[in-house]
VEXDREN-2710 file (C-alpha; in Angstrom, 1 decimal):
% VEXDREN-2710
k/r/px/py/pz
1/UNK/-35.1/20.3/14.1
2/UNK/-36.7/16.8/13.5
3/UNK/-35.9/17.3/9.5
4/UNK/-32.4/17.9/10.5
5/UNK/-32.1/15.1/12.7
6/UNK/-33.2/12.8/9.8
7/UNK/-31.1/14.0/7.4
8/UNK/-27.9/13.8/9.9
9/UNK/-29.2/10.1/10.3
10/UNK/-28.8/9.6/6.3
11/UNK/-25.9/10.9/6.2
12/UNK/-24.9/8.6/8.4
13/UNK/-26.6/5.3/6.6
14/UNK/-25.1/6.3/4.2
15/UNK/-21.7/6.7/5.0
16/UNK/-22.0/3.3/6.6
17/UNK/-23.6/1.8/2.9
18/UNK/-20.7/3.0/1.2
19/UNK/-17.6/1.6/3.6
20/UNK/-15.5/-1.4/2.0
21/UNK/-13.4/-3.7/3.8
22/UNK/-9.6/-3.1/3.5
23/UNK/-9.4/-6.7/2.8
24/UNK/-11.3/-8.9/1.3
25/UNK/-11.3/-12.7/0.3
26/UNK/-12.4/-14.6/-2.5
27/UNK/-15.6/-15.4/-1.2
28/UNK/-16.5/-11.9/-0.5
29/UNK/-15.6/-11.0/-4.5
30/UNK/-17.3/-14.0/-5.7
31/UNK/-20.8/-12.7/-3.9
32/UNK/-20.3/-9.7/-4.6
33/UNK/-19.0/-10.1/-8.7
34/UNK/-21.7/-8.0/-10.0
35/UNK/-21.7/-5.0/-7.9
36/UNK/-22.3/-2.2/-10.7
37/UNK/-20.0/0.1/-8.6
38/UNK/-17.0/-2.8/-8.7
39/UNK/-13.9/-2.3/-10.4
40/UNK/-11.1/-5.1/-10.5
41/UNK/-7.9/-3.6/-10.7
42/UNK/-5.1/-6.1/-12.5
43/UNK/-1.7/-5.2/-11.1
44/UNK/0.5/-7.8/-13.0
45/UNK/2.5/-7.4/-16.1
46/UNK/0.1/-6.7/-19.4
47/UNK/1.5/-9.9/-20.8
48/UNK/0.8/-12.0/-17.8
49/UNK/-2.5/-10.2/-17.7
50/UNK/-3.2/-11.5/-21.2
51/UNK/-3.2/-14.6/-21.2
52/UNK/-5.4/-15.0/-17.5
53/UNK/-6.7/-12.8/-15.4
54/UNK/-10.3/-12.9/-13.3
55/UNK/-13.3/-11.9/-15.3
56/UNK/-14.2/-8.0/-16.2
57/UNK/-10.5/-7.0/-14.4
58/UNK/-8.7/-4.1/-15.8
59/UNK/-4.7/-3.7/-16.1
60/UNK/-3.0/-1.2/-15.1
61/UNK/1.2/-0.5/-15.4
62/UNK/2.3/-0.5/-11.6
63/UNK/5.5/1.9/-12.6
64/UNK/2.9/4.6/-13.7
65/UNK/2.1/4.8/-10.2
66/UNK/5.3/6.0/-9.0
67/UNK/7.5/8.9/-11.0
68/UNK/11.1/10.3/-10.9
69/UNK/11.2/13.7/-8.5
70/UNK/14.1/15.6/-7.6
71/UNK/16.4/12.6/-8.2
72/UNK/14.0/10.2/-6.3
73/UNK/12.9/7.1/-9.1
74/UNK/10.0/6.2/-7.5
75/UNK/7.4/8.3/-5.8
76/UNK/3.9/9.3/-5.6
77/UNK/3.4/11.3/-8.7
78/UNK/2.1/14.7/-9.0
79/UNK/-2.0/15.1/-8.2
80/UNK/-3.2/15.9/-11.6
81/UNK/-1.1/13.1/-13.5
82/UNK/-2.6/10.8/-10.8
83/UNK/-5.8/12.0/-11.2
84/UNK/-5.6/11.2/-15.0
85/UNK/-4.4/7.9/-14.8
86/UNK/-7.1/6.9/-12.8
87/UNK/-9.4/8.4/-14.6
88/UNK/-8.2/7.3/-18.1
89/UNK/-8.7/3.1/-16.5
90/UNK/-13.0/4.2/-16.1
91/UNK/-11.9/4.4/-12.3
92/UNK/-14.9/7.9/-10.6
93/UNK/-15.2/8.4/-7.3
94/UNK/-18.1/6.3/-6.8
95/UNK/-16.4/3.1/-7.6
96/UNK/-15.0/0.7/-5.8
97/UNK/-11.9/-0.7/-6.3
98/UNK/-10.4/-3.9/-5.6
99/UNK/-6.8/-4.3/-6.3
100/UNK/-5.4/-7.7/-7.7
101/UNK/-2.2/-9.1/-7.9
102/UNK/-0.1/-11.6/-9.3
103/UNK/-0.4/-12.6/-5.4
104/UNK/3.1/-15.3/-5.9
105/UNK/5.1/-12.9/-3.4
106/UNK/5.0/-10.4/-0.3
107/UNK/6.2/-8.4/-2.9
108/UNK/3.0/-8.8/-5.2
109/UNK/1.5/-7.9/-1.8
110/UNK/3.5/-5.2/-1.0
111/UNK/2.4/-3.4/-4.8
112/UNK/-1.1/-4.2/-3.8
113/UNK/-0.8/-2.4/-0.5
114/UNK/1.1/0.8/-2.3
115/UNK/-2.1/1.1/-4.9
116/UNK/-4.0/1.0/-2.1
117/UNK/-2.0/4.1/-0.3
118/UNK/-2.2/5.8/-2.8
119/UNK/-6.0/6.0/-3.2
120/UNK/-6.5/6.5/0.4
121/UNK/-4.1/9.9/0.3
122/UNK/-5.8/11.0/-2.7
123/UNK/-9.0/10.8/-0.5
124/UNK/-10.6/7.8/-2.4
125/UNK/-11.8/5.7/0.4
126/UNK/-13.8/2.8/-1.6
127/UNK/-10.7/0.7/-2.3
128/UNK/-10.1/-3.1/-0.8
129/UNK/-6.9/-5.6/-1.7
130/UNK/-8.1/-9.2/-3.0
131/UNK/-5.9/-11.3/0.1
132/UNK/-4.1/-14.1/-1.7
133/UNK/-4.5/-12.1/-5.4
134/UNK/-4.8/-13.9/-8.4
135/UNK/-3.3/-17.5/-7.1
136/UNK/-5.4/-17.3/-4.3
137/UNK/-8.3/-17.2/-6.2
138/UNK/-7.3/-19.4/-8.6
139/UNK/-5.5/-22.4/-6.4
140/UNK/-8.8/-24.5/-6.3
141/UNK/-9.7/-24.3/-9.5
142/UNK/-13.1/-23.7/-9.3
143/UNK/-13.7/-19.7/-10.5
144/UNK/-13.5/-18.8/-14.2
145/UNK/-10.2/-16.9/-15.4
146/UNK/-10.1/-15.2/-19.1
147/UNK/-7.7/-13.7/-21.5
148/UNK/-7.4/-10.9/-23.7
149/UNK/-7.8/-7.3/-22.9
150/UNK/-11.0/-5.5/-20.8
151/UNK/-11.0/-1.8/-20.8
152/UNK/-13.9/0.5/-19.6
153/UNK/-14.6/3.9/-20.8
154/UNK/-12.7/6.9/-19.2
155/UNK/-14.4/8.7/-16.5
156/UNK/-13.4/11.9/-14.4
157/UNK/-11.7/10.8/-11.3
158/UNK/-11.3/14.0/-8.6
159/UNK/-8.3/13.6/-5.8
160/UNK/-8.6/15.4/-2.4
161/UNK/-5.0/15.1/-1.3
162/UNK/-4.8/13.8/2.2
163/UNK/-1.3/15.4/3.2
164/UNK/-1.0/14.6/6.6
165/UNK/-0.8/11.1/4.9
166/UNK/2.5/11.6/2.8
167/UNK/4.6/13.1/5.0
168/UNK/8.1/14.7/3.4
169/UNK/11.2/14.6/5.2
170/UNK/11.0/17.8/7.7
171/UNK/7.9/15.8/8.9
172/UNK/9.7/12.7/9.1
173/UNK/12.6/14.8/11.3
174/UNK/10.0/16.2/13.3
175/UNK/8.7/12.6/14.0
176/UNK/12.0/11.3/14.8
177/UNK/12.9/14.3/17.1
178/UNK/9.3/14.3/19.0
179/UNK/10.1/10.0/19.8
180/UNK/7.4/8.6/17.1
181/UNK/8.4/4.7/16.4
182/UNK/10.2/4.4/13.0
183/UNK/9.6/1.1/11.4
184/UNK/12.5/-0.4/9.0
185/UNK/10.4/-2.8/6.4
186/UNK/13.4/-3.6/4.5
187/UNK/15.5/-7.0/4.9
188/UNK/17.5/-7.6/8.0
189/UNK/20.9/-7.1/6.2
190/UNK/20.0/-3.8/5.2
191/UNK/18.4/-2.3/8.6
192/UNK/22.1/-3.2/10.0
193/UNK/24.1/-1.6/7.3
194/UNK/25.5/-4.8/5.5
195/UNK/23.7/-3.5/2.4
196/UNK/22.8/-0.3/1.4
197/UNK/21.1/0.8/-1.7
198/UNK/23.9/2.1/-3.7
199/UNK/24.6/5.0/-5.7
200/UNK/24.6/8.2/-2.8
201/UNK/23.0/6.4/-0.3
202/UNK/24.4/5.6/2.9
203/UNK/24.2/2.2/4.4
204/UNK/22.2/2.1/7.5
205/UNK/19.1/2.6/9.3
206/UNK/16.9/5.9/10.0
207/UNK/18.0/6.9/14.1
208/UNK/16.0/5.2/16.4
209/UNK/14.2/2.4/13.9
210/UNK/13.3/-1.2/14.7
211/UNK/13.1/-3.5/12.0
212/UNK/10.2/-5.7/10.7
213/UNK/10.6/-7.2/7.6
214/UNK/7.6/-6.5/5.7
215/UNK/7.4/-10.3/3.9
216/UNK/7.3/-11.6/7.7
217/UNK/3.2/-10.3/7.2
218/UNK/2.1/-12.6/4.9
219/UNK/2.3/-16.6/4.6
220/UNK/5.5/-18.4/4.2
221/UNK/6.2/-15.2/2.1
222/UNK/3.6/-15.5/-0.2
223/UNK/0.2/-13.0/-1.4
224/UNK/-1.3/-13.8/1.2
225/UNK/-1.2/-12.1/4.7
226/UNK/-1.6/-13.6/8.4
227/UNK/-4.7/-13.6/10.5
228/UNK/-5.0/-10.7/12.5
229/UNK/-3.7/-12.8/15.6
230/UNK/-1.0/-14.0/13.7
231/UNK/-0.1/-10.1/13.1
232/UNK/-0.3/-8.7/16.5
233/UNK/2.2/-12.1/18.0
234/UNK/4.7/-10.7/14.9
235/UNK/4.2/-7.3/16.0
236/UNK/4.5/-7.9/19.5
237/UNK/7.8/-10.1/19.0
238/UNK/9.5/-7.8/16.5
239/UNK/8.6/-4.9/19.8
240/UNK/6.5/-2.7/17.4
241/UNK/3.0/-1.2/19.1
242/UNK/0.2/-1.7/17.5
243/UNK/-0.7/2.1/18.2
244/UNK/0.6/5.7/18.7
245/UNK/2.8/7.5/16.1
246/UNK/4.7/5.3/13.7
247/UNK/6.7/6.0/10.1
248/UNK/6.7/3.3/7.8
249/UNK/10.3/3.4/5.3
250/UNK/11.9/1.4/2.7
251/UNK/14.1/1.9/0.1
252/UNK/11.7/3.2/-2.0
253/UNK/8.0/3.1/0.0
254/UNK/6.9/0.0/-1.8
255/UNK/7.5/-2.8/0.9
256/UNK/6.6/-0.4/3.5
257/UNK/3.5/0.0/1.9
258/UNK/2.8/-3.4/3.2
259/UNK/3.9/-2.9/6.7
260/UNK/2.0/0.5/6.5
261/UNK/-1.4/-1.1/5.6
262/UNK/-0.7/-4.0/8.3
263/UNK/-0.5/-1.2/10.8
264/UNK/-3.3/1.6/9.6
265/UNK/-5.5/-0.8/8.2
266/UNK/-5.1/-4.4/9.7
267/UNK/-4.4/-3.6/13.1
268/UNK/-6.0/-0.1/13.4
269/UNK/-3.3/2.0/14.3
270/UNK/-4.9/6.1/12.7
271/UNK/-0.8/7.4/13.8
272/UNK/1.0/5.1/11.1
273/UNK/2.2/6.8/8.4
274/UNK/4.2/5.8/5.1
275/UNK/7.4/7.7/4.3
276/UNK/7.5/7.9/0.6
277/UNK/11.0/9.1/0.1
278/UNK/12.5/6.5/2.5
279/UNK/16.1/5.6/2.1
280/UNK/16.0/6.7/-1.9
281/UNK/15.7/10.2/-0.1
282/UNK/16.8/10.1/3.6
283/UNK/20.1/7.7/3.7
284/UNK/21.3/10.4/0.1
285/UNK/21.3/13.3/2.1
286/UNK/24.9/13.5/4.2
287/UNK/22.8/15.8/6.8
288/UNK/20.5/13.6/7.6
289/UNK/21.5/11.2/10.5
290/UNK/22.2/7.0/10.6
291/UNK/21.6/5.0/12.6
292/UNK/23.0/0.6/12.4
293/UNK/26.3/1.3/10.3
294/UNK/28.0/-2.1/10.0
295/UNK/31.9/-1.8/8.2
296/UNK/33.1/-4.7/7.3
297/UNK/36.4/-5.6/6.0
298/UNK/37.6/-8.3/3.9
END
């Protein structure tokens, strides 16, 4: 009994050793640089990536992380190309892995944030966004940037595929029709219906959805995202709990990534989910119910 009692408290030492921050700051990277489990994951353009990035980061191509599936452009792709990708950057399951980007936009943000979704539903836990991204760290002038390419050697990288995390439509339905708070992450003009996404897609909103734009999380719109209190005065104005059951949707799941990790991560909310299809998928299929349709006539 005593043996297992120590072992139980191990396990849970360790499990403590081992847990990242969701965000992190420059500071924190700067202390902790040469970590041998660190990897720093580059999420601009290879070009930009070229010419400066921060020391020992790797680049990665942001639209191999999302893959054309049953007329949807952009989703998570299948588990075992995933798993490859990964793998193929020198990316195991012992690593952890802090995301960079350009950090110029909510949007850089907002790429950040899907990266980091998307390890957390293929169970990979060790992952952490660098707040600010690449301007941040580089606005004083004082860290080193380099150029040219850094790879590392490819290493086996094993996904276990969080479901519950990636719901599909029936379990959006199923949300909608048991009262779970939809989110709308997408710009004002397109929650009301002014602007839709084109193509099949019906203008509009998913039924019972309030809107928060997801670039009201960060700074004046930039890379970098509010204080905590900051967050919860947004949420609280925009009339969006900071717990219970909650679907994140875009057009695409990209800029609800970032309204997603606000909620899960940030502000601790376990229920929020992200809805990968979003609009792409929801607002193309005439069976599916809208809500905010806006006509207007000219």
């Amino acid at each position: 009994m005593k043996r297992l009692l120590i072992l139980f408290l191990l396990m849970i030492i360790g499990t403590h050793a081992t847990a990242v921050e969701p965000l992190i700051s420059v500071t924190w990277l700067q202390n902790n640089k040469d970590n041998p489990d660190l990897v720093l994951l580059d999420l601009q353009d290879n070009q930009n990536y070229l010419r400066f990035h921060i020391p020992g980061s790797i680049n990665t191509n942001y639209a191999q992380w999302r893959v054309e599936k049953k007329d949807q452009p952009k989703v998570l792709p299948p588990v075992p190309l995933i798993e490859k990708l990964i793998g193929s950057l020198g990316i195991d399951n012992n690593a952890h892995v802090v995301l960079i980007s350009l950090g110029a936009s909510a949007g850089d943000m907002a790429i950040a944030a899907r990266v980091y979704w998307t390890f957390k539903v293929l169970g990979h836990d060790r992952v952490s966004i660098l707040d600010g991204g690449l301007i941040g760290y580089a606005e004083k002038r004082i860290h080193p940037l380099e150029k040219g390419n850094h790879q590392l050697k490819p290493r086996k990288f094993a996904a276990s595929y969080r479901k519950q995390m990636n719901p599909d439509v029936e379990a959006v339905k199923s949300a909608i029709d048991s009262g779970a708070l939809i989110v709308d992450n997408r710009s004002r003009a397109e929650f009301l219906g002014i602007y839709g996404g084109g193509g099949k897609e019906r203008a509009g909103s998913l039924p019972q959805a309030v809107h928060l734009n997801y670039d009201w999380l960060t700074v004046n719109g930039s890379g970098k995202l509010h204080t905590v209190d900051n967050l919860r005065r947004i949420y609280n104005a925009s009339q969006v709990p900071m717990e219970g059951h909650q679907i994140n949707y875009c057009h695409t799941g990209n800029r609800a990534a970032l309204g997603w990790f606000v909620s899960h991560e940030i502000l601790g909310n376990q229920q929020a989910r992200l809805y990968d299809g979003s609009t792409q998928e929801w607002a193309s299929n005439p069976e599916l119910p809208m809500d905010q349709q806006v006509k207007l006539s000219y």
